[in-house]
Structures are given as C-alpha cells and as structure tokens.
C-alpha positions as YAML, in Angstrom:
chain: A
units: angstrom
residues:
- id: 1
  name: UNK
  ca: [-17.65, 5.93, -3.70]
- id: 2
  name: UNK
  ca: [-19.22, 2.72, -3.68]
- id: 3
  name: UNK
  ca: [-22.47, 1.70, -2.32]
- id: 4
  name: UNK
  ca: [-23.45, -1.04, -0.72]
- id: 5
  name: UNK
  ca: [-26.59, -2.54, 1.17]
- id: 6
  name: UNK
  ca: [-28.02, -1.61, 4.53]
- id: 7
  name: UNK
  ca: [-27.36, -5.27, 5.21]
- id: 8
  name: UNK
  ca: [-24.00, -5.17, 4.07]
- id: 9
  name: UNK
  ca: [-23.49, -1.79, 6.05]
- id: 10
  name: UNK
  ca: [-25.00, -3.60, 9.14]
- id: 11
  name: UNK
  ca: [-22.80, -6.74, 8.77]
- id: 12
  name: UNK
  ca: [-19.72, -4.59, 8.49]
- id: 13
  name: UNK
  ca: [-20.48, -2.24, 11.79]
- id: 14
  name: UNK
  ca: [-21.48, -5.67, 13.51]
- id: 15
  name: UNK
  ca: [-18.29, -7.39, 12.18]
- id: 16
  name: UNK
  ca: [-15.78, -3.94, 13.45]
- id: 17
  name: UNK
  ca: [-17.95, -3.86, 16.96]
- id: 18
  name: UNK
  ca: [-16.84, -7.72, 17.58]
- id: 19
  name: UNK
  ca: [-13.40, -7.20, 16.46]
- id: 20
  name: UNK
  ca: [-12.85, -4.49, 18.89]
- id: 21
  name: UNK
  ca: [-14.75, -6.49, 21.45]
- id: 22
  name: UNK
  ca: [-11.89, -9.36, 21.20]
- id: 23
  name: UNK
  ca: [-9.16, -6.71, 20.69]
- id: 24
  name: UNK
  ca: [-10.56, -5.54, 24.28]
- id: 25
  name: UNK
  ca: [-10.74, -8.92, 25.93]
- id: 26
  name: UNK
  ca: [-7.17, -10.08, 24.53]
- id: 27
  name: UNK
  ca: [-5.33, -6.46, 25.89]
- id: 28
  name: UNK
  ca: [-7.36, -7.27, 29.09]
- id: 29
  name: UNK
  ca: [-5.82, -10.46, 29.62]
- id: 30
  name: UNK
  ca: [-2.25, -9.46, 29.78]
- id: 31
  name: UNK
  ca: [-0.26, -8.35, 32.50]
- id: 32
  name: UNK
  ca: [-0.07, -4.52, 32.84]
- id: 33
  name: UNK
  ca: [4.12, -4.42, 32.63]
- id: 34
  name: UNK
  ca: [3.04, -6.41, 28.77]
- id: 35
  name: UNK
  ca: [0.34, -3.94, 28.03]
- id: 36
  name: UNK
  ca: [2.37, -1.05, 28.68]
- id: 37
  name: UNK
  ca: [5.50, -2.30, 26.87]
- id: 38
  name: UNK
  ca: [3.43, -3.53, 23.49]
- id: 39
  name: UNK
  ca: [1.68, 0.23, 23.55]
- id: 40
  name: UNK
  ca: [4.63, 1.64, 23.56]
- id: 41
  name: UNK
  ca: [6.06, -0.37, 20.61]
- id: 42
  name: UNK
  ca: [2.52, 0.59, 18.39]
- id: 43
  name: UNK
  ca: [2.75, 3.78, 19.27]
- id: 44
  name: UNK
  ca: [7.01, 4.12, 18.12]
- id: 45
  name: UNK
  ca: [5.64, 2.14, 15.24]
- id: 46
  name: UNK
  ca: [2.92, 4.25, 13.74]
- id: 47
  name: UNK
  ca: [4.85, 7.50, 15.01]
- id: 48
  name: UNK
  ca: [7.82, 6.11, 12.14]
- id: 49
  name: UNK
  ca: [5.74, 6.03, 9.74]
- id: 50
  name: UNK
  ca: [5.38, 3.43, 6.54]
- id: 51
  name: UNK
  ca: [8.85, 2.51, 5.19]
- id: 52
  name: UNK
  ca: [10.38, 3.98, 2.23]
- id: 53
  name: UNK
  ca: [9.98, 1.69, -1.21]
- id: 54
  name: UNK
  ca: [13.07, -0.03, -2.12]
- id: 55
  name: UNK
  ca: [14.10, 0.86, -5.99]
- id: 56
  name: UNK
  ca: [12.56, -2.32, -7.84]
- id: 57
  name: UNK
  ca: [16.59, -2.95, -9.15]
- id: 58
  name: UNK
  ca: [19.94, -2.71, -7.58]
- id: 59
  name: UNK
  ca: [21.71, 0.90, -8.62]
- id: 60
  name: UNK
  ca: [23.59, 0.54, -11.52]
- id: 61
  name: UNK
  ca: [21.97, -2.53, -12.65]
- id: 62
  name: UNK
  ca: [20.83, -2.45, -16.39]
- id: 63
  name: UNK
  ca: [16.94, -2.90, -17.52]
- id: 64
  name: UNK
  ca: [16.31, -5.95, -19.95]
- id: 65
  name: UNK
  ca: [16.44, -5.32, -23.44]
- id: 66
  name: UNK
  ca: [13.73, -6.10, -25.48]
- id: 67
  name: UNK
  ca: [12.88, -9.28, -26.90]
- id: 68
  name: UNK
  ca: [14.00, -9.42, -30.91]
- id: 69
  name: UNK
  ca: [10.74, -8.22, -33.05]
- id: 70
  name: UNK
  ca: [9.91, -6.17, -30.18]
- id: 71
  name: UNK
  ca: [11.82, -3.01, -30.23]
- id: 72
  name: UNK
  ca: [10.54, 0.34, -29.33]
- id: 73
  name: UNK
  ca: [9.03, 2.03, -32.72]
- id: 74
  name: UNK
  ca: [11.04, 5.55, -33.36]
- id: 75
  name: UNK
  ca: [9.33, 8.60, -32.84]
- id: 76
  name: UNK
  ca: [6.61, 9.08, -35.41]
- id: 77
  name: UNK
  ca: [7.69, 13.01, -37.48]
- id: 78
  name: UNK
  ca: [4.57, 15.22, -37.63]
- id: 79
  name: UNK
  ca: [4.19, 15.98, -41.58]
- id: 80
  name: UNK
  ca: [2.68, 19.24, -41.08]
- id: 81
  name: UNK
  ca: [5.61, 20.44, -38.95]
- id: 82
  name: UNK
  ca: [6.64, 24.21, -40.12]
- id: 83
  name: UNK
  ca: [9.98, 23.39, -39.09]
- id: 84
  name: UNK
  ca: [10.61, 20.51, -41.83]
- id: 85
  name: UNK
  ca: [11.61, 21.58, -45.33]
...
C-alpha cells in the first residue's frame, strides 16, 4: 500500500468531490427520456462485464523463430542424477 501526504489525500478527496459535482450538474441538464435511456445503457454495460482478451495471434498462426545466434540453450543434465550411468 502506498502512502501518500495529507495534502495529497486532501487534493484527491477535493479533486473526486468536484468530479462528482460536474457529473451531477451534466446528468441534471438532460432531458429525463435521455437520462433514463443512458442509465439504462451503463447499467447493461457494467452488468456484461469486461470483454474477454482476444488471443495475441490468429489460431493456427505460427510464433517467430528466433533470430540466428539466438536459439533456445537445451536443457542443462543434472550430473548428480542417480538415473545417469
């Protein structure tokens, strides 16, 4: 957790309290029918949920090999294995 400053803790609570205050005064200047219709879209939209993550590559698609000089080094073999003889 971090800390921070009683002045930074003030500046943030003073900074959320006028953000709401123009969040009030915008939704109060709309029409009711407008009001009522954009609720209804926030509240379908946070009832869905965040979207899934698309895979970073299309199926089927091959990763990149790697550059020359840069291959993966094999597995290192433990010497003290009991297995090896």
């Amino acid at each position: 957790m971090a800390k921070h400053s009683e002045y930074e803790r003030q500046r943030r609570a003073a900074e959320t309290a006028r953000v709401k205050e123009i969040e009030d005064a915008w939704q109060g200047s709309l029409p009711a029918q407008v009001k009522a219709e954009f609720g209804q879209v926030v509240k379908t939209a946070r009832e869905r949920g965040p979207e899934v993550r698309q895979p970073d590559m299309a199926p089927g698609t091959r990763p990149r090999p790697p550059r020359p000089g840069h291959e993966p080094k094999p597995p290192k073999e433990d010497a003290n294995s009991r297995r090896r003889r």
